[in-house]
C-alpha positions as CSV (number, residue, x, y, z in Angstrom):
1,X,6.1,98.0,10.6
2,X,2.3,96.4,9.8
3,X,1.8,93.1,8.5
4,X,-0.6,91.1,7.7
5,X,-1.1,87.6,6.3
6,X,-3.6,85.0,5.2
7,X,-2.9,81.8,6.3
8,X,-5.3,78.7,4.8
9,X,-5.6,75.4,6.9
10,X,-7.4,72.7,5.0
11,X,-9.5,69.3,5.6
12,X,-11.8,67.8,3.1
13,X,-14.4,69.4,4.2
14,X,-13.8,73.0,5.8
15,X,-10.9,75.5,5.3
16,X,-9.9,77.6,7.8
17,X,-8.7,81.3,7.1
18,X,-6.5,82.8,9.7
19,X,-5.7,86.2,9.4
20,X,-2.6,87.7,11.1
21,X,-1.8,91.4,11.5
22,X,0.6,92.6,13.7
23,X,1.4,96.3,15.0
24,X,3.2,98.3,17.6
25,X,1.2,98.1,20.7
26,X,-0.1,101.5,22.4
27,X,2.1,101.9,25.3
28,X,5.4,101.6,23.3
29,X,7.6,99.8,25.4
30,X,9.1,97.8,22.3
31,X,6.1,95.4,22.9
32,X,3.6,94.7,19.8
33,X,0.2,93.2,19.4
34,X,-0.5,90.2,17.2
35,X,-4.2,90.0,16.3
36,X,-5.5,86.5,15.3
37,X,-8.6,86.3,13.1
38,X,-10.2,83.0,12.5
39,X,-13.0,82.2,9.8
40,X,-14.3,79.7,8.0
41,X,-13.3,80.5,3.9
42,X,-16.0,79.1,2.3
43,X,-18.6,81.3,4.5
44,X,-16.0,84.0,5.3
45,X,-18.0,83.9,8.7
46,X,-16.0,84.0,12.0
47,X,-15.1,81.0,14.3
48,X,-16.0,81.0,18.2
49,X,-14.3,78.7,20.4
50,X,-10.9,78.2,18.0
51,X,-8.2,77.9,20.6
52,X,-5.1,79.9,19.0
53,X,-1.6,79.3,21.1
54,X,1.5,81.4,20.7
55,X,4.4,80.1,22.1
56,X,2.8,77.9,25.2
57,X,0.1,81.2,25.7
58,X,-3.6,79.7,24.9
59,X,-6.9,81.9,24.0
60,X,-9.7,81.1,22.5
61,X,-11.6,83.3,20.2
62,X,-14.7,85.2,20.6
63,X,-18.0,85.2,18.5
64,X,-15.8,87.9,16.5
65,X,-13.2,85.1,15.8
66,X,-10.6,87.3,17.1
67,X,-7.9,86.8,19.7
68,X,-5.2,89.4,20.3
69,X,-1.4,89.0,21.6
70,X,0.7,91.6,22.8
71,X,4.5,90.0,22.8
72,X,8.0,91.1,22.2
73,X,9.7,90.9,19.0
74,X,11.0,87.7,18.3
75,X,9.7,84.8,16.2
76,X,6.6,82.5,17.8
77,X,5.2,79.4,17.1
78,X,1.7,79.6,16.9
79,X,-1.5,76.6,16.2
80,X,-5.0,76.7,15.6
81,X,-7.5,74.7,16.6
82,X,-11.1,74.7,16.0
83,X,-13.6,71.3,15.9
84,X,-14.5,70.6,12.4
85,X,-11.5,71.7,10.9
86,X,-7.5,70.6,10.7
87,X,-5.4,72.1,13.3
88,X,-3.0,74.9,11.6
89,X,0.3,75.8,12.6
90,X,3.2,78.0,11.5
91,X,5.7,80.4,13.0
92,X,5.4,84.4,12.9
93,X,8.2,87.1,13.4
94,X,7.8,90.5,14.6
């Protein structure tokens, strides 16, 4: 199972775009890998520095706007944070 979502965050003067996919990770296991991609929507251009947590687990993205997760399935909490813009949160199940 693949999915993928687009997930808006808004503030009067910047929207954030997070895009979610997740998929089976490589070494089976049962574990799968939740990538996080950040950018702003108006520029569709990627956010360094936004500090995406998942379930108490902090990274912050690259100049790619990208973090990845590998977790178990289950449902996660997740929030975005990025200066400029609104923090975003939401939950995700794999």
């Amino acid at each position: 199972m693949h999915t993928e979502a687009k997930i808006l965050g808004a503030t009067a003067a910047a929207v954030i775009m997070l895009w979610l996919a997740t998929k089976p990770a490589a070494a089976a296991d049962g574990l799968w890998v939740a990538d996080f991609r950040v950018t702003d929507e108006e520029t569709m251009e990627p956010l360094e520095g936004a500090v995406i947590s998942l379930s108490g687990v902090s990274r912050t993205t690259g100049t790619d706007g990208m973090v990845s997760f590998t977790i178990m399935p289950g449902t996660y909490d997740y929030t975005v944070v990025c200066a400029g813009y609104d923090s975003l949160g939401g939950t995700i199940q794999v």
